[in-house]
VORO-636090 format. One record per residue (C-alpha): x negated, y, z; residue in one letter. Coordinates in steps of 0.5 Angstrom, whole numbers, padded with zeros to 4 digits, always signed. Example, Ala and Ser with C-alpha at 12.3 -4.5 7.8 and 13.67 -1.06 7.14 Angstrom:
2
-0025-0009+0016a-0027-0002+0014s
This chain:
88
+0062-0006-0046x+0065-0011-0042x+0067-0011-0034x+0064-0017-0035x+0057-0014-0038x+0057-0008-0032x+0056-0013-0027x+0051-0017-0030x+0047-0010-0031x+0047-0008-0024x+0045-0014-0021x+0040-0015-0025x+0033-0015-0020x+0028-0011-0023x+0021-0015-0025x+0016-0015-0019x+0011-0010-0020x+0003-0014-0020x+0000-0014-0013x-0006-0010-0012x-0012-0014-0011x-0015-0013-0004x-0021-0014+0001x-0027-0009+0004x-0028-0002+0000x-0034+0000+0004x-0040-0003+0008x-0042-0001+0014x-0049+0000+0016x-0050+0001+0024x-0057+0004+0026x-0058+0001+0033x-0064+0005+0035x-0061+0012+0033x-0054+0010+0036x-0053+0012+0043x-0046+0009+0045x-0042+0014+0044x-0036+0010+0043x-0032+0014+0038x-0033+0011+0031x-0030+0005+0036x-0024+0009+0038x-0023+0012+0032x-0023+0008+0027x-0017+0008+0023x-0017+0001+0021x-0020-0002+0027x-0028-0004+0025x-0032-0003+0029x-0032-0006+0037x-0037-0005+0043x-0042-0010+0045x-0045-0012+0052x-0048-0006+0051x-0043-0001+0051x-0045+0000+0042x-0042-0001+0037x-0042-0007+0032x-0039-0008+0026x-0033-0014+0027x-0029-0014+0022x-0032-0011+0015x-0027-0013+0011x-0023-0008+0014x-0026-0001+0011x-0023+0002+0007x-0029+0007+0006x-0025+0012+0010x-0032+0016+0012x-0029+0018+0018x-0034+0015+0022x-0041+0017+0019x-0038+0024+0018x-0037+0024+0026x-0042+0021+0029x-0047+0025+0032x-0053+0021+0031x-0052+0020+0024x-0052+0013+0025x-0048+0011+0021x-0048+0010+0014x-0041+0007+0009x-0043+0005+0002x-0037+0005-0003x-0037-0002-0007x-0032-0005-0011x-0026-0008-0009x
């Protein structure tokens, strides 16, 4: 092998790994009448779904944030909240 060949080797970039496909993993269902405005599915919501209406409750604002994480309907005391996995 030449000095020639070693190079060429070393600078070759790798070929680009395929992109995942992305968009909402999880459909949120808020229970208006169940729910109490606790506010903490708003403050913890990892991906920042949820924000609070001029009633101080939660409405869904950016859906195709969820990621099915779960943390919110396992959290709320009211059970007010229900995640549906679905297809990405």
């Amino acid at each position: 092998m030449t000095d020639e060949q070693v190079t060429v080797e070393k600078t070759a970039t790798p070929a680009a790994a395929p992109q995942a496909k992305k968009g909402p993993r999880g459909q949120v269902t808020i229970f208006a009448n169940w729910c109490k405005g606790c506010g903490i599915c708003v403050a913890f919501c990892p991906t920042g779904v949820f924000a609070l209406d001029d009633t101080d409750h939660p409405v869904v604002v950016h859906p195709e944030k969820c990621t099915a994480c779960h943390w919110c309907d396992t959290h709320c005391p009211d059970f007010a909240i229900v995640v549906k996995k679905i297809a990405p």
